[in-house]
N, C-alpha and C positions, 0 to 999 in steps of 0.2 A: 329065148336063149341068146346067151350074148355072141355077135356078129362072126360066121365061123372064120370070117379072113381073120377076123383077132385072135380068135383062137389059136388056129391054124400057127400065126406069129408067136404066139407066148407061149406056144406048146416046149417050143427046144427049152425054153428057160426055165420052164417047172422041171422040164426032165434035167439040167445043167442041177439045179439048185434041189434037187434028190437025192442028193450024196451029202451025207453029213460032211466029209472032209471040202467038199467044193464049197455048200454052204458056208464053213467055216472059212475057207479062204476069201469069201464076198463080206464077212464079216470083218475079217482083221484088214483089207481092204478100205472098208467103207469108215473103219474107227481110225487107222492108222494111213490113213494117204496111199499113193503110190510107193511099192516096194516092187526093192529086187527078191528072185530065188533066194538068195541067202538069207535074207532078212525075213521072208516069208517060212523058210527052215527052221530059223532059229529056235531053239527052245522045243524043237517037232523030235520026235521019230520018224516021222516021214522022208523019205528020201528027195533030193532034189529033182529026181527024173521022175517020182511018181508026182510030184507035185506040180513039173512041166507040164504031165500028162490031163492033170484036173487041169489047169489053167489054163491048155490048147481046148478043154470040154468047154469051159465058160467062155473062151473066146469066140469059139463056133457060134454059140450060143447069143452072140453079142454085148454079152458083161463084161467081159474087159476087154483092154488091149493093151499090148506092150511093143514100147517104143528103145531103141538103142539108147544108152548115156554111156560111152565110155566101150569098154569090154564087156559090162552085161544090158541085160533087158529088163527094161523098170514096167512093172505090172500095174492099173491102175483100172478103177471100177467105171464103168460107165454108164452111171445113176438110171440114164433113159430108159433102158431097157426094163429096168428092175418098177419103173414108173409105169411102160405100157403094161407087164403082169398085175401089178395093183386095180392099176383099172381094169382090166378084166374080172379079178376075183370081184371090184366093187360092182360090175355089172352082173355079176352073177348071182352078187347078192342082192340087190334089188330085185332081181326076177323071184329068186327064192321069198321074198318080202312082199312081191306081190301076189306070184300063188299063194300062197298060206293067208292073206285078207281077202283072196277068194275064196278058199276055202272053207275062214271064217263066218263071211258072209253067207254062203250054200248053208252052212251047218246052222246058221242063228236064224236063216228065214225057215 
């Protein structure tokens, strides 16, 4: 199994990115750069306070953070994180790839 301190780590960010709407904010993130609130609104039904609310989730989390410019706060992805969860799903799947060529092996001898 893969290493539970990693786990343990990448846990908050599967739970962060379990909400379709948070997901979708890591997304329009990751394709459109750092945004403010409004710009992250636009075109939403979502309100600006609910989407403060995801965004304080994903910052817990370690996905983003938002920095002052001016009078608002610019939201921006912070790739590493979403990097250490890869690699854990990748090491979970080589475990999963390795029992099953054990498996294999049991079953063919």
């Amino acid at each position: 199994m893969a290493g539970n301190a990693a786990l343990k780590s990448t846990a908050p960010v599967f739970a962060a990115l379990g909400d379709e709407r948070r997901l979708r904010l890591v997304s329009r993130l990751c394709s459109g750069g750092p945004a403010s609130i409004a710009r992250l609104t636009a075109g939403s039904s979502i309100t600006r306070q609910a989407i403060t609310k995801h965004l304080e989730v994903l910052a817990g989390a370690g996905l983003v953070r938002s920095a002052r410019r001016g009078r608002e706060r610019v939201w921006e992805l912070r790739p590493r994180q979403l990097e250490h969860a890869r690699e854990s799903l990748d090491a979970i799947s080589r475990q999963w790839d390795e029992a099953l060529g054990r498996l294999k092996a049991f079953v063919e001898r």
